[in-house]
Biopython code that builds the backbone (N, CA, C, O; Angstrom):
import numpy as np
from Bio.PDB.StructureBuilder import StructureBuilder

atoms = [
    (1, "UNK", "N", (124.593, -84.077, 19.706)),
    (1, "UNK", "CA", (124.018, -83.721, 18.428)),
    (1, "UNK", "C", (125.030, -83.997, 17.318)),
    (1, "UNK", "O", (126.167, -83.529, 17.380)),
    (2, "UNK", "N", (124.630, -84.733, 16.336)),
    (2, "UNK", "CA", (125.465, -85.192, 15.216)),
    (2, "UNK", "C", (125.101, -83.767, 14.096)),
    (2, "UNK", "O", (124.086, -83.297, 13.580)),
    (3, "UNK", "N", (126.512, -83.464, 14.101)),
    (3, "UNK", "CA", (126.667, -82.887, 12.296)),
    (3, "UNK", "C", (127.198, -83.327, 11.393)),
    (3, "UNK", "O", (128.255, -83.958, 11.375)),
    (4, "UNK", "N", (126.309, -82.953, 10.277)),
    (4, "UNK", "CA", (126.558, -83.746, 8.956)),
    (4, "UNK", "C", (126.171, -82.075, 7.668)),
    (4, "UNK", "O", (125.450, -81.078, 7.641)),
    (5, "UNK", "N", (127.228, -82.757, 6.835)),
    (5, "UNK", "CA", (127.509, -81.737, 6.070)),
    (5, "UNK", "C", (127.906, -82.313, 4.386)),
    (5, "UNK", "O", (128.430, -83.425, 4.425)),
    (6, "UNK", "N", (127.743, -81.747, 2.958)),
    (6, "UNK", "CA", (128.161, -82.630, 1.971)),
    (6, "UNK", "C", (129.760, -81.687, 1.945)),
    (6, "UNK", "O", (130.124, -80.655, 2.508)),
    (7, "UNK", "N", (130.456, -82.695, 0.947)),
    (7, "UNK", "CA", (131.628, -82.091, 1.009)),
    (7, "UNK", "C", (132.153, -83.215, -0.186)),
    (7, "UNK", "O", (132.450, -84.379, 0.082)),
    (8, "UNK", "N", (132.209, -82.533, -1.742)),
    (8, "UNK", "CA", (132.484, -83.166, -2.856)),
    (8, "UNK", "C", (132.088, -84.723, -2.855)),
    (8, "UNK", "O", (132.750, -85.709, -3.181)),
    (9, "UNK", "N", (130.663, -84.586, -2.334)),
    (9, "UNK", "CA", (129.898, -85.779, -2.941)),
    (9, "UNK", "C", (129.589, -86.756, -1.977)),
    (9, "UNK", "O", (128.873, -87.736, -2.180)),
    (10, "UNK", "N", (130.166, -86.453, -0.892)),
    (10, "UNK", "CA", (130.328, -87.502, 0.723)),
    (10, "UNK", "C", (129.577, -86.443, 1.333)),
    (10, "UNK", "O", (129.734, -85.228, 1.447)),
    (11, "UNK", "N", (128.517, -87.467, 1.773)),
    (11, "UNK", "CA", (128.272, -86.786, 3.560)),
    (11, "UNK", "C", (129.085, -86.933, 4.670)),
    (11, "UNK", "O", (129.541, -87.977, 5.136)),
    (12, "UNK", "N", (129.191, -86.080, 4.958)),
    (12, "UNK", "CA", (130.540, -86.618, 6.288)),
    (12, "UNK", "C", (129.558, -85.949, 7.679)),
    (12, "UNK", "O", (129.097, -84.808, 7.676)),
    (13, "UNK", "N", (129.429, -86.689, 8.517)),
    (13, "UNK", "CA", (128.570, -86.320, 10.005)),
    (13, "UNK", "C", (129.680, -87.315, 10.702)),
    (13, "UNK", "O", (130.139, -88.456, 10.658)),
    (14, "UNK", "N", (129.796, -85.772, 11.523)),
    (14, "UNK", "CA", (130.973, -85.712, 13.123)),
    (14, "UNK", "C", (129.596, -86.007, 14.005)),
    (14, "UNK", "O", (128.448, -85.562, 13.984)),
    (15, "UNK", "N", (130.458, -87.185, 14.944)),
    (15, "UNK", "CA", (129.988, -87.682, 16.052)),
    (15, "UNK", "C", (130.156, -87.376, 17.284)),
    (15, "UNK", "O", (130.905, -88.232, 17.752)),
    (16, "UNK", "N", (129.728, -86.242, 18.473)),
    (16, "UNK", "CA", (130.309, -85.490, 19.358)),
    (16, "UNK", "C", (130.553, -87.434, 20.417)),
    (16, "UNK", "O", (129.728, -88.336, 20.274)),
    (17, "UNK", "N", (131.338, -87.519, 20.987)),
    (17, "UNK", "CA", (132.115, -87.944, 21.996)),
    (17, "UNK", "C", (132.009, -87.196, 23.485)),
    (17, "UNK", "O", (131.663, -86.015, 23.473)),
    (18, "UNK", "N", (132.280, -87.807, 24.713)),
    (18, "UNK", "CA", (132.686, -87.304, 26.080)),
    (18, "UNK", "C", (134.153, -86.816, 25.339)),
    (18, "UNK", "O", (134.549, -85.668, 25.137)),
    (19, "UNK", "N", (134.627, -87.757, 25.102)),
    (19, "UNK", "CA", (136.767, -87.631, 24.525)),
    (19, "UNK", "C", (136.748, -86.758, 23.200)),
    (19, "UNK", "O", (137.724, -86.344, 22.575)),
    (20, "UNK", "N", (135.413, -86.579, 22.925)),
    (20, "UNK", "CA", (136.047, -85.652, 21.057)),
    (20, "UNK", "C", (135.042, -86.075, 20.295)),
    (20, "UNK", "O", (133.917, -86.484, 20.581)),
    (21, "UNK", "N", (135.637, -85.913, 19.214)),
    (21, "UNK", "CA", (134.418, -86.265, 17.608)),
    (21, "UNK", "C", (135.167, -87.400, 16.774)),
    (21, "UNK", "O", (136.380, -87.598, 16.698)),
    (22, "UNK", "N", (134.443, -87.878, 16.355)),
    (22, "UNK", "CA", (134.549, -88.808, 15.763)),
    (22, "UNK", "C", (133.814, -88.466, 14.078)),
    (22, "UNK", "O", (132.832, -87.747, 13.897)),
    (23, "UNK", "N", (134.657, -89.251, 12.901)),
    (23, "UNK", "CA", (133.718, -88.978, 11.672)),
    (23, "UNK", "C", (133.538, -90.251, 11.358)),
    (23, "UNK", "O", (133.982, -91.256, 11.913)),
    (24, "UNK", "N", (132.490, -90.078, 9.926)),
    (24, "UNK", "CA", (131.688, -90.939, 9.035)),
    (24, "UNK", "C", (131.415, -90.068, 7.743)),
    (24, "UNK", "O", (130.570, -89.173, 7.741)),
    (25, "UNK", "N", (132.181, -90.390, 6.658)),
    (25, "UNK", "CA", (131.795, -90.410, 5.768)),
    (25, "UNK", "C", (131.048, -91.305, 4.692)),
    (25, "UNK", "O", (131.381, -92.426, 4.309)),
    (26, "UNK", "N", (129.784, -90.421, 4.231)),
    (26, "UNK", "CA", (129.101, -91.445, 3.556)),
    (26, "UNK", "C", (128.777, -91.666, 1.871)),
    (26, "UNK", "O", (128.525, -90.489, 1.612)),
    (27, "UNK", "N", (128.689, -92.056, 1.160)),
    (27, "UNK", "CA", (128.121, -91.852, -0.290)),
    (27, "UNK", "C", (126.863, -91.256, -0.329)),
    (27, "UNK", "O", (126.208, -91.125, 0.706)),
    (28, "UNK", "N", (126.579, -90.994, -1.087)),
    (28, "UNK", "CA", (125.508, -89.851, -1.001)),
    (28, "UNK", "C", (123.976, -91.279, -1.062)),
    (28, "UNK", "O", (122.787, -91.112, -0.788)),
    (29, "UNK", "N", (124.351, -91.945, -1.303)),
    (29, "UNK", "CA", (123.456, -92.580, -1.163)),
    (29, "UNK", "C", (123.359, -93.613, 0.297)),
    (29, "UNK", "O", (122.539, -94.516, 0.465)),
    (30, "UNK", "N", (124.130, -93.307, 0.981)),
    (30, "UNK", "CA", (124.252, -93.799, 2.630)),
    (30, "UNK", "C", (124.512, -95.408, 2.769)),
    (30, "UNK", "O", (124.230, -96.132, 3.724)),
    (31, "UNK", "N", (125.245, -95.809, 1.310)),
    (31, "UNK", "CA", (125.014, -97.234, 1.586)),
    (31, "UNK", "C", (126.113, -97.714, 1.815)),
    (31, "UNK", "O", (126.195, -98.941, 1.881)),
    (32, "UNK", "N", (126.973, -97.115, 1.956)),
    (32, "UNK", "CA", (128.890, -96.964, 1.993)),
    (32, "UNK", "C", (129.292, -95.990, 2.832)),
    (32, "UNK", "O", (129.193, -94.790, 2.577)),
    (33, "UNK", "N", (129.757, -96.464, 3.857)),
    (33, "UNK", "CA", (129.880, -95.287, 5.228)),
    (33, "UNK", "C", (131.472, -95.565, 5.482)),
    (33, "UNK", "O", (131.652, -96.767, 5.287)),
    (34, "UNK", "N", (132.671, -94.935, 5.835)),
    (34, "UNK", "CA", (133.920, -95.001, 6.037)),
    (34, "UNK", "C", (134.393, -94.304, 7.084)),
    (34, "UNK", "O", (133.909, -93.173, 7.122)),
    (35, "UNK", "N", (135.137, -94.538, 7.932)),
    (35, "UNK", "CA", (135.290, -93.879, 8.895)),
    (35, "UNK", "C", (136.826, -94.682, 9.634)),
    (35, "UNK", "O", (137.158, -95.860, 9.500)),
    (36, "UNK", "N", (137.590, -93.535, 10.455)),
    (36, "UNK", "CA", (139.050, -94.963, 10.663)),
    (36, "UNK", "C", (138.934, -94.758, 12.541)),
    (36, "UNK", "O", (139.852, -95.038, 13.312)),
    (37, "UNK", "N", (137.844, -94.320, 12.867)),
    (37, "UNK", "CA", (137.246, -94.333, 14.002)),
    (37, "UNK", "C", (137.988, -93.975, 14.844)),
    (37, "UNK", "O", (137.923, -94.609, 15.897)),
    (38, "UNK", "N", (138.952, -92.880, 14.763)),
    (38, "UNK", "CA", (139.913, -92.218, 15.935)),
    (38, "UNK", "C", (139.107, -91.318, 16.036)),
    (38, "UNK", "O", (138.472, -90.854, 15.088)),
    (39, "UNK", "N", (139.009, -90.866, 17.485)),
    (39, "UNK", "CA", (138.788, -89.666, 18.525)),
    (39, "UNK", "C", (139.611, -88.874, 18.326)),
    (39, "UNK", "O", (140.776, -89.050, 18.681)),
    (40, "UNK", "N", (139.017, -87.346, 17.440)),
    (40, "UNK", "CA", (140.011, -86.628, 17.699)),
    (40, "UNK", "C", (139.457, -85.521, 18.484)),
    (40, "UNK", "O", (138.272, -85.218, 18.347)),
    (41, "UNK", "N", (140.377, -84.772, 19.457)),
    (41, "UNK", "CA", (139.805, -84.207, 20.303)),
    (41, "UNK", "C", (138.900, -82.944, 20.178)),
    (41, "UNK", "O", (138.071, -82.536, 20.992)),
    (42, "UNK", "N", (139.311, -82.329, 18.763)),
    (42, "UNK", "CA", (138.785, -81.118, 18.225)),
    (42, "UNK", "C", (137.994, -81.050, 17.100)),
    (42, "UNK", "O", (138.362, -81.686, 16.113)),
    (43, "UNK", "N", (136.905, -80.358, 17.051)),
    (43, "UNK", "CA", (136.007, -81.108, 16.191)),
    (43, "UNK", "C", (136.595, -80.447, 14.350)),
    (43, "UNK", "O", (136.121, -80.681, 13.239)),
    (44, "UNK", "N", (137.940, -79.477, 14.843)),
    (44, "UNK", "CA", (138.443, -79.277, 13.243)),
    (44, "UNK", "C", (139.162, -79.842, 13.018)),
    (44, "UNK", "O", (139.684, -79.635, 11.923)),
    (45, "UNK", "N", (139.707, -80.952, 13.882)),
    (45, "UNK", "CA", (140.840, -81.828, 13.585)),
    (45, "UNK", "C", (139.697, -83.255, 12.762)),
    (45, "UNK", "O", (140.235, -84.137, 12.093)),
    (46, "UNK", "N", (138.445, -83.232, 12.938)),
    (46, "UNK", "CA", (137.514, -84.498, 13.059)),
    (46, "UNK", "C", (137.464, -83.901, 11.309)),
    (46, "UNK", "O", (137.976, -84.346, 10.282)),
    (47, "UNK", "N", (136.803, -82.994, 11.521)),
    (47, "UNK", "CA", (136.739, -81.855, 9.790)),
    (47, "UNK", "C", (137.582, -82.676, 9.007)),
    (47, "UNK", "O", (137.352, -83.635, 8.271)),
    (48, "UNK", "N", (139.198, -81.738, 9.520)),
    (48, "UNK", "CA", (140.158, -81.900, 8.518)),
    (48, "UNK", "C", (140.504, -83.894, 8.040)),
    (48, "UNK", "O", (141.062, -84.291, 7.017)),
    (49, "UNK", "N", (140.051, -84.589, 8.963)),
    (49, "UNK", "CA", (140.612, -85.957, 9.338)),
    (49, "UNK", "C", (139.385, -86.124, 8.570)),
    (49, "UNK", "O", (139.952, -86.844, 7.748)),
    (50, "UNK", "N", (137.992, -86.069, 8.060)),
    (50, "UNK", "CA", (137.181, -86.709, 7.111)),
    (50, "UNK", "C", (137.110, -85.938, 5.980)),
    (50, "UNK", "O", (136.506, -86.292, 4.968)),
    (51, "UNK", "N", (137.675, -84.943, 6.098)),
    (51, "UNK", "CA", (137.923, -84.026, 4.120)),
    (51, "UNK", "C", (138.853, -85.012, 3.387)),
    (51, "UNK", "O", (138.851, -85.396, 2.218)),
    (52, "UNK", "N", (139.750, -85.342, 4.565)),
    (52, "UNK", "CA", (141.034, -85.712, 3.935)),
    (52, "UNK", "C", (140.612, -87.354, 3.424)),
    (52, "UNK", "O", (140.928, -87.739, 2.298)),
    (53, "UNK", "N", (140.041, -88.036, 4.167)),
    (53, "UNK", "CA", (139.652, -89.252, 4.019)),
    (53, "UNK", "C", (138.854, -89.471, 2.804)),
    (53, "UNK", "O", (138.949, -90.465, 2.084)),
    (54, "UNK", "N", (137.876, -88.241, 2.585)),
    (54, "UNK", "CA", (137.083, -88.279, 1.513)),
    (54, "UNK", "C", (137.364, -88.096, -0.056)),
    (54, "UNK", "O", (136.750, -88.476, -1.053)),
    (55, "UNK", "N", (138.806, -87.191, 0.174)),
    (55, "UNK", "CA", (139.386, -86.641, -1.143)),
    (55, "UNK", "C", (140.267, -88.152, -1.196)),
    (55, "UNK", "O", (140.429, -88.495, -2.367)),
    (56, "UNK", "N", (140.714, -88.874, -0.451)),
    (56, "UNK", "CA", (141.122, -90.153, -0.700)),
    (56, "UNK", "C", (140.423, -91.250, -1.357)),
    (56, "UNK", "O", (140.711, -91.785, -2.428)),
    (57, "UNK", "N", (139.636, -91.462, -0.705)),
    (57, "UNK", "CA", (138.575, -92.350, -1.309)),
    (57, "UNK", "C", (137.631, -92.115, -2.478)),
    (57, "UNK", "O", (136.866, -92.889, -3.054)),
    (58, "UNK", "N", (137.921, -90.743, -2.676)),
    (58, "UNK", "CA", (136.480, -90.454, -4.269)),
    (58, "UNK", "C", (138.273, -90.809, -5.008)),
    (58, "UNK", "O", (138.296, -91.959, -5.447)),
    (59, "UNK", "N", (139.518, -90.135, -5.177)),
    (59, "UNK", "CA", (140.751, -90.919, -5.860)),
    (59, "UNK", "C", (140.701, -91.669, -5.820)),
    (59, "UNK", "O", (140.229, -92.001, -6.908)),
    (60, "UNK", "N", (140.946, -92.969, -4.941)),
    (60, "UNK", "CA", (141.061, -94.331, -5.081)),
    (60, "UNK", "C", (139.968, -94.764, -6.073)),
    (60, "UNK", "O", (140.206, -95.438, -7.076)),
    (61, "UNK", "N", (138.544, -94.247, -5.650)),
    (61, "UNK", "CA", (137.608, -95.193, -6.916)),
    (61, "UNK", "C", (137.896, -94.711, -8.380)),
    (61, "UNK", "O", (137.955, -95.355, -9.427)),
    (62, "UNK", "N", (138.062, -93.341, -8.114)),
    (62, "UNK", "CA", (138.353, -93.650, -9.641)),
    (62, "UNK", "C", (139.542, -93.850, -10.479)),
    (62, "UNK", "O", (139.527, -94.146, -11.673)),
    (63, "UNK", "N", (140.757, -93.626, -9.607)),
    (63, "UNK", "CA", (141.796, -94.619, -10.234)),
    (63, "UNK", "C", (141.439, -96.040, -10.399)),
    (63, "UNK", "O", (141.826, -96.466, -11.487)),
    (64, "UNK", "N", (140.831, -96.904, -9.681)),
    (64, "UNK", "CA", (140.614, -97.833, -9.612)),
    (64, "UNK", "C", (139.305, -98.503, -10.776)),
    (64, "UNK", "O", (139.341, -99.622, -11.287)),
    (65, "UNK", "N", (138.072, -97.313, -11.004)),
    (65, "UNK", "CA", (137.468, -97.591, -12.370)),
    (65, "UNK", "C", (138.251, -97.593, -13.720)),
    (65, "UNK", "O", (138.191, -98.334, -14.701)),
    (66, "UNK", "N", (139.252, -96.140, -13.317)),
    (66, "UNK", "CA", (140.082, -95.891, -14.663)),
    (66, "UNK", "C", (140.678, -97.359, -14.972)),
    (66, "UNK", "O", (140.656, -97.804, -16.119)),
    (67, "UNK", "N", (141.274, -98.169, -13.764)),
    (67, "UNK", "CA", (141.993, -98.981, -14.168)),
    (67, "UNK", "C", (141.543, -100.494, -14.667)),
    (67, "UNK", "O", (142.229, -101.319, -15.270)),
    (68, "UNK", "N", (140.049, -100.603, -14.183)),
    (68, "UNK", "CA", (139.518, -101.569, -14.633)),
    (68, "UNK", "C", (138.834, -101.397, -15.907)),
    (68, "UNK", "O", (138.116, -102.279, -16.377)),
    (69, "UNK", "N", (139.057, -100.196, -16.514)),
    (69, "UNK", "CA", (138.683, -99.702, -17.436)),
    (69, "UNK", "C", (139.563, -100.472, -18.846)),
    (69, "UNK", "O", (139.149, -101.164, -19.776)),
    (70, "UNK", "N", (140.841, -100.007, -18.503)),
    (70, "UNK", "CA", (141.666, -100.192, -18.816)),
    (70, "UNK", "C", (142.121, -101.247, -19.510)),
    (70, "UNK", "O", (142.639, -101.321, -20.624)),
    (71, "UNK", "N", (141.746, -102.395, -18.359)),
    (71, "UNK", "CA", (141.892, -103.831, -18.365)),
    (71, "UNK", "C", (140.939, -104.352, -19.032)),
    (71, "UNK", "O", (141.159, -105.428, -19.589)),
    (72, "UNK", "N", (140.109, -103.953, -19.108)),
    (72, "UNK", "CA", (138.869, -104.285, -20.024)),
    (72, "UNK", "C", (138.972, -104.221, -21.080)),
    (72, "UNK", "O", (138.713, -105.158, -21.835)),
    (73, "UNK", "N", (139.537, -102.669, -21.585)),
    (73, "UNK", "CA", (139.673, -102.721, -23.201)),
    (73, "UNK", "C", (141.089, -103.446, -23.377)),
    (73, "UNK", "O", (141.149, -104.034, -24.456)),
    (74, "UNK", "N", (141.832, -103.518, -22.873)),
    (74, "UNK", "CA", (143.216, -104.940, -22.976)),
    (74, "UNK", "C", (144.147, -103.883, -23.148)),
    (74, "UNK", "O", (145.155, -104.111, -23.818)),
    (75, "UNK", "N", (143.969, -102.759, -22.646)),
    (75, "UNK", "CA", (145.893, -102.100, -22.220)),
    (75, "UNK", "C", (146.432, -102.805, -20.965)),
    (75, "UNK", "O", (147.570, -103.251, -21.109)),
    (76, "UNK", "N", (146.092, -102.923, -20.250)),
    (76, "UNK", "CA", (146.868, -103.862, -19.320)),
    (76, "UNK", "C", (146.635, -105.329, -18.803)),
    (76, "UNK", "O", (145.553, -105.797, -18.449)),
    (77, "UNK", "N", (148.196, -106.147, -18.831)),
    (77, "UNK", "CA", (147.563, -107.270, -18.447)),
    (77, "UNK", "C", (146.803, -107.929, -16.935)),
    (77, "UNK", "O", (146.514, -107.430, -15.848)),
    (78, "UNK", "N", (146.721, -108.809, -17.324)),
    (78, "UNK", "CA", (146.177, -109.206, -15.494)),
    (78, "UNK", "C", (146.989, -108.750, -14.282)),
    (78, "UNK", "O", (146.547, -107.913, -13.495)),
    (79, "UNK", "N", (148.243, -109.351, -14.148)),
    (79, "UNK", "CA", (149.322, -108.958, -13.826)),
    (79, "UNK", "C", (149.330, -107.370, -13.871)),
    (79, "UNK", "O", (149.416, -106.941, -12.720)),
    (80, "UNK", "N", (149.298, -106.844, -14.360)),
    (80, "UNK", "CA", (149.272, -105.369, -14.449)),
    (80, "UNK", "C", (148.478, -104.228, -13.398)),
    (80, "UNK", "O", (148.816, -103.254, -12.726)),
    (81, "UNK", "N", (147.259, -104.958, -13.687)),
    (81, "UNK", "CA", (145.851, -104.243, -13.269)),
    (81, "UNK", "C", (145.982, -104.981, -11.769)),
    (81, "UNK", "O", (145.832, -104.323, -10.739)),
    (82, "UNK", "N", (146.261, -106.337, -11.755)),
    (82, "UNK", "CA", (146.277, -106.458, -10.442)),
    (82, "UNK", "C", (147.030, -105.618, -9.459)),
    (82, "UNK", "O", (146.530, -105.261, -8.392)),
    (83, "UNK", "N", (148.286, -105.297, -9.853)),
    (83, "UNK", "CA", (149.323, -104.921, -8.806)),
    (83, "UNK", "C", (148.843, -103.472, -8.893)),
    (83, "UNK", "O", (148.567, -102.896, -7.841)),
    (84, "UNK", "N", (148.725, -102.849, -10.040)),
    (84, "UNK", "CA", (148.252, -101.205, -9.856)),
    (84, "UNK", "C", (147.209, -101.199, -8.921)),
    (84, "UNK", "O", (147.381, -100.413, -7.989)),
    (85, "UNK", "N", (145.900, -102.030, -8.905)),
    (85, "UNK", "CA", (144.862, -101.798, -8.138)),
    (85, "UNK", "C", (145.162, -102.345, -6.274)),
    (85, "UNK", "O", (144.730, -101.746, -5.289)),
    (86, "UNK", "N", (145.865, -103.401, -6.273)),
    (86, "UNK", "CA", (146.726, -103.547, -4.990)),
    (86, "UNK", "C", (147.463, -102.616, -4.517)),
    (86, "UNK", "O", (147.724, -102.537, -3.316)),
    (87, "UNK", "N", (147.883, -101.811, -5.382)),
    (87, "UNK", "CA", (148.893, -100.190, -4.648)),
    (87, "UNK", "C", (148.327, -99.450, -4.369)),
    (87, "UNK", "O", (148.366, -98.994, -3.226)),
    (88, "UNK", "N", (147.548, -99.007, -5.300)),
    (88, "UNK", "CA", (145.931, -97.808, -4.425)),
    (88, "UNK", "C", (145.511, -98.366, -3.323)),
    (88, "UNK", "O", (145.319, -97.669, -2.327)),
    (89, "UNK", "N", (145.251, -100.000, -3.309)),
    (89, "UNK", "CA", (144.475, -100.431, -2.119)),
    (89, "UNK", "C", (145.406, -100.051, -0.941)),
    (89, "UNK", "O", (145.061, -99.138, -0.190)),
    (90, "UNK", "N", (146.300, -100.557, -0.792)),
    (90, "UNK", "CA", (147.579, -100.415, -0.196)),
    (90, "UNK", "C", (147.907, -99.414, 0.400)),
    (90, "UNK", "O", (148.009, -99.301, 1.621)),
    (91, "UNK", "N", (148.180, -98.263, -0.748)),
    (91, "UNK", "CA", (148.291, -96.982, -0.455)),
    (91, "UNK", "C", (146.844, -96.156, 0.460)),
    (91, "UNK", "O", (146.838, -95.509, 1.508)),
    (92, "UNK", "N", (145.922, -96.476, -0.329)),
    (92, "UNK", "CA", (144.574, -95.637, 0.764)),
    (92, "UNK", "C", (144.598, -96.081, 2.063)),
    (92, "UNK", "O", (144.202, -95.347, 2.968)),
    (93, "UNK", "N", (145.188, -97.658, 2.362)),
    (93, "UNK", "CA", (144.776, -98.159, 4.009)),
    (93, "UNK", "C", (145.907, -97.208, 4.625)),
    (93, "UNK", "O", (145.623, -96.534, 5.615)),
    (94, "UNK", "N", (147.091, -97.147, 4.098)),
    (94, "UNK", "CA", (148.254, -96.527, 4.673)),
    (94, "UNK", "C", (147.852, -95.265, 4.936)),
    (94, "UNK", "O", (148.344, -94.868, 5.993)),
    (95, "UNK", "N", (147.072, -94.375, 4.336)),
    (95, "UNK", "CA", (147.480, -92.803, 4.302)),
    (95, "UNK", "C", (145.836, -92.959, 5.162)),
    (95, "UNK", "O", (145.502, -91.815, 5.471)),
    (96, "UNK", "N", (145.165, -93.595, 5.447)),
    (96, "UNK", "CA", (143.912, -93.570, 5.963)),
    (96, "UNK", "C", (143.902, -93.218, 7.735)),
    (96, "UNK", "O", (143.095, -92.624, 8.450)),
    (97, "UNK", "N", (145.267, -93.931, 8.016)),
    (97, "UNK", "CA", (145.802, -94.167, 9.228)),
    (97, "UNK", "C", (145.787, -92.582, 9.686)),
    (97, "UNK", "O", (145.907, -91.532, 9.054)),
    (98, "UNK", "N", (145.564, -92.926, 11.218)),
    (98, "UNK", "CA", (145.184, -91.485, 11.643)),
    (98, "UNK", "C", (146.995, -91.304, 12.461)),
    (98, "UNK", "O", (147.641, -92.198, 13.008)),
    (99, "UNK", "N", (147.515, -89.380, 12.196)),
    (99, "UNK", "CA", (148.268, -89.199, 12.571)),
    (99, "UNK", "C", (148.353, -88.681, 13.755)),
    (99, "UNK", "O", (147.911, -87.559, 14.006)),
    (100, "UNK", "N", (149.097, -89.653, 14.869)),
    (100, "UNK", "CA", (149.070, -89.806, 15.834)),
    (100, "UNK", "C", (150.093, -88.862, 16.411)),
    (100, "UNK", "O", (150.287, -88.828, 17.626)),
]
sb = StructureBuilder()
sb.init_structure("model")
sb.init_model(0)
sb.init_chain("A")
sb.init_seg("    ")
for serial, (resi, resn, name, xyz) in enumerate(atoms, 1):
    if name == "N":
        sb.init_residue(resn, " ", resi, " ")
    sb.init_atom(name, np.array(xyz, "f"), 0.0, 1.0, " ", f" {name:<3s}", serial, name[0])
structure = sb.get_structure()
């Protein structure tokens, strides 16, 4: 039996496993689903491992609107906006990684 629950704007539904749970977080509109697909064995470790994923990813977008925002009205140059929006990218794959 899958649970699913909202949690600041993401649906997040734990996937029971033989080995554990697994998550999926989704946009509320289900068309954007994220997940870094580790088994964790406890289903509050699955919790804490898609809260955390989720408070990541609603940051990343909107640093990432702020910053195209930005670039738009011409505070930053190309060069600029590129590398800031490459470090969030960067940074979310890094911290996305499940701790092993």
């Amino acid at each position: 039996m899958k649970w699913k629950y909202l949690y600041h704007g993401w649906l997040i539904e734990l996937i029971p496993l033989s080995q554990g749970y697994v998550f999926k977080c989704w946009m509320l509109d289900e068309q954007i689903g994220i997940s870094n697909y580790h088994v964790y064995p406890q289903i509050c470790d699955a919790i804490r491992a898609a809260k955390t994923r989720a408070q990541l990813e609603s940051t990343s977008l909107s640093l990432t609107r702020f910053l195209d925002t930005s670039y738009e009205n011409h505070y930053l140059s190309s060069q600029e906006h590129l590398a800031l929006v490459s470090s969030i990218s960067n940074f979310t794959i890094s911290a996305s990684k499940p701790k092993i």
